[in-house]
C-alpha positions as CSV (number, residue, x, y, z in Angstrom):
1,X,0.0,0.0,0.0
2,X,1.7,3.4,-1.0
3,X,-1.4,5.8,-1.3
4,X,-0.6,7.5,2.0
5,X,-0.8,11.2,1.5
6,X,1.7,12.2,4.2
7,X,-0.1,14.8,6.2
8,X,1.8,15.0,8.9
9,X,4.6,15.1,7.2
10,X,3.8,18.2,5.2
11,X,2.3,16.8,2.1
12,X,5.5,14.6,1.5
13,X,5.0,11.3,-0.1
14,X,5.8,8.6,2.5
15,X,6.7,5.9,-0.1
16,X,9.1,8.6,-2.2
17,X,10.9,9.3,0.8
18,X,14.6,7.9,1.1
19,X,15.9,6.5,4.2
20,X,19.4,5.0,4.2
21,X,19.7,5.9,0.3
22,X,16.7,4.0,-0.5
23,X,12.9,5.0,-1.1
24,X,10.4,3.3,1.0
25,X,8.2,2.2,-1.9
26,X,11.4,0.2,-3.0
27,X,11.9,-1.3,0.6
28,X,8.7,-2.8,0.6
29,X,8.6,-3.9,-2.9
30,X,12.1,-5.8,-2.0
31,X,10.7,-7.9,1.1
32,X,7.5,-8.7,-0.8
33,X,9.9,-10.4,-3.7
34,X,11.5,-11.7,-1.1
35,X,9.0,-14.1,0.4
36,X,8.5,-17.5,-0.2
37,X,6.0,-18.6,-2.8
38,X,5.2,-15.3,-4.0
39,X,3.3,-14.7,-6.9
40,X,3.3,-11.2,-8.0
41,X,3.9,-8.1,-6.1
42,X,1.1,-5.6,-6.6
43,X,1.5,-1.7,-6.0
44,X,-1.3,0.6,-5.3
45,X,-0.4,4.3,-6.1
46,X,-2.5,7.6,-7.1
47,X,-2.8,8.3,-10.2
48,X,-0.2,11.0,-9.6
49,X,2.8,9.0,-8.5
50,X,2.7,6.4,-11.2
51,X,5.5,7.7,-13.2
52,X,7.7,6.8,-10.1
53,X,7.5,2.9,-10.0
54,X,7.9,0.8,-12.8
55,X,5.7,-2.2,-14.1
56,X,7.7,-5.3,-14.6
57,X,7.1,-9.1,-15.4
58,X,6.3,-9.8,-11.3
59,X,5.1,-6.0,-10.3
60,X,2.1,-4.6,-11.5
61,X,1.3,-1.2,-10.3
62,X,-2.8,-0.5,-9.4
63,X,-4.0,3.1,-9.5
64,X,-5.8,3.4,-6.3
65,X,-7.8,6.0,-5.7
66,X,-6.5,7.7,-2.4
67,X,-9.3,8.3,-0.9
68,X,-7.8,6.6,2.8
69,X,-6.5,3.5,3.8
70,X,-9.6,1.5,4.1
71,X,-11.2,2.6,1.2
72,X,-7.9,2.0,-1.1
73,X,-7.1,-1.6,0.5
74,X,-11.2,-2.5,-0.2
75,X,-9.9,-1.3,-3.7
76,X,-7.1,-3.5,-4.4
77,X,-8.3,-6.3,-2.7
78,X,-11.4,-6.6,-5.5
79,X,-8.6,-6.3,-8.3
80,X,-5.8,-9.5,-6.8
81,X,-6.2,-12.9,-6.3
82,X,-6.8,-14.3,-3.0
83,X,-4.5,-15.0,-0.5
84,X,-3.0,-12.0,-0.6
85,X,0.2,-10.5,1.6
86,X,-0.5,-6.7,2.3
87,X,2.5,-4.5,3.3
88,X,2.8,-0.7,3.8
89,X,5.1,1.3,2.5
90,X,6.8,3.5,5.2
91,X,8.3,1.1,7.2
92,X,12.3,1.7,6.5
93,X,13.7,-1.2,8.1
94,X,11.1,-3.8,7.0
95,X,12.3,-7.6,7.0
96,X,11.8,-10.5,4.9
97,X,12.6,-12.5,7.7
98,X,10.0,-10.5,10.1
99,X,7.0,-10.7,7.7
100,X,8.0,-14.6,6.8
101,X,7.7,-15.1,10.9
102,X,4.4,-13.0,10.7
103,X,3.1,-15.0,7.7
104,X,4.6,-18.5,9.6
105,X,1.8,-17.6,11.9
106,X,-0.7,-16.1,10.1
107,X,-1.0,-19.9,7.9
108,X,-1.6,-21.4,10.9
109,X,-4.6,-19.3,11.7
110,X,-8.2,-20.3,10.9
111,X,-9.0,-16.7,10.4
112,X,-9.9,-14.7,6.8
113,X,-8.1,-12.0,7.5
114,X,-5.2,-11.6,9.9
115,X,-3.7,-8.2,11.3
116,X,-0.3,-8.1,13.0
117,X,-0.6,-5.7,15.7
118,X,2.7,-3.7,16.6
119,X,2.9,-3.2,20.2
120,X,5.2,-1.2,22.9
121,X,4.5,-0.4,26.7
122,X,1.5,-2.1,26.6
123,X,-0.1,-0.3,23.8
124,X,-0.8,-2.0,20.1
125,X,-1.5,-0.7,16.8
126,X,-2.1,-2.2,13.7
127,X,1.5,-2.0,11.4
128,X,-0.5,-2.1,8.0
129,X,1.0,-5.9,7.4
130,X,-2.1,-8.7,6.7
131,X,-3.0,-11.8,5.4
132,X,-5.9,-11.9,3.5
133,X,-7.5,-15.5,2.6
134,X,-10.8,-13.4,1.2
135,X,-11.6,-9.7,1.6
136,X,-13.9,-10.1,4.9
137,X,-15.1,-12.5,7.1
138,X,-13.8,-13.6,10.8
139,X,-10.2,-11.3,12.1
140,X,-7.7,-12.5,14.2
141,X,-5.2,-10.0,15.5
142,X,-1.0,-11.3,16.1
143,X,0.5,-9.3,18.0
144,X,4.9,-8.6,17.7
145,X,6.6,-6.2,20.0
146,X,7.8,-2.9,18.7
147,X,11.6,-3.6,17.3
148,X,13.2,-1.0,14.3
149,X,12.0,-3.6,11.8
150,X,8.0,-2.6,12.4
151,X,8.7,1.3,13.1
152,X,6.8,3.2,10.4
153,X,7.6,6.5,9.2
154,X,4.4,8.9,10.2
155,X,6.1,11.9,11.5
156,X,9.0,14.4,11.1
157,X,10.3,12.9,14.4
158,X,10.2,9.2,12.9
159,X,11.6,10.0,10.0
160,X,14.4,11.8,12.1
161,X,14.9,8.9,14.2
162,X,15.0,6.6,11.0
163,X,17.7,8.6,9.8
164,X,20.0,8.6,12.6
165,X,19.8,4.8,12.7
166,X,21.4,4.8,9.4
167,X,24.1,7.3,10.3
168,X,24.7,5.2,13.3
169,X,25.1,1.7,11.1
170,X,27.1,3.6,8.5
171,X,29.6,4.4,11.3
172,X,29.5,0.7,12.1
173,X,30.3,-0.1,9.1
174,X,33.4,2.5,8.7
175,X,34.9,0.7,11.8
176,X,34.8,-2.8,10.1
């Protein structure tokens, strides 16, 4: 999903943003080739922002309509095949091997459509990964604490503190 219209960001677009010399969009678009019996990555963009992602053999981009998260997720889900993998894109240090342990788990479950919920001091949100066996029906919720891999980029702050990771694993790096 990469219709987000980064409000409180100031109108920047979250999935156009670079973090560690790459664009979100591009993170998420990685991990989703990455997992395991994939079959095509889908990308749902405005109208507006096609020109910066390219179609290719396995990616096929979806103009959404941006009209909210809800409303654009009920869109692509009526244009894919089912099951279907949904990832956001504004979560910088996104794993294959995170979603793989989310999906692991998500298999398992009975449920139509699971949620993995992000949570830290006690308090959960939902991270904008699911697993969708059909568009609706009965929800289960799995819930992962908060580590850098499920951080999402929503305000000037995060995206600060996104960027200062990377300086701090570039210095890492220099003293290998």
């Amino acid at each position: 999903m990469a219709g987000g219209r980064g409000s409180r960001l100031g109108g920047l677009k979250k999935p156009f943003l670079k973090v560690c010399g790459k664009r979100l969009i591009d993170i998420a678009v990685e991990v989703a080739k990455g997992v395991k019996e994939r079959r095509k990555v889908y990308i749902c963009l405005r109208a507006e922002d096609v020109h910066n992602v390219e179609d290719s053999d396995d990616i096929e981009v979806v103009i959404c309509p941006g009209a909210g998260y809800v409303y654009d997720l009920d869109f692509i889900l009526n244009k894919v095949s089912f099951p279907v993998l949904i990832l956001p894109s504004d979560m910088p240090f996104l794993s294959i091997g995170i979603v793989e342990e989310f999906l692991a788990k998500a298999i398992k479950c009975e449920a139509d459509v699971v949620t993995l919920m992000v949570c830290r001091d006690s308090v959960c949100r939902e991270s904008g990964i699911s697993f969708f066996r059909r568009s609706s029906g009965n929800w289960m919720n799995i819930y992962f604490e908060e580590v850098k891999e499920l951080r999402d980029i929503d305000t000037y702050e995060d995206l600060e503190w996104a960027r200062e990771i990377c300086v701090s694993m570039e210095e890492i790096e220099k003293r290998e």
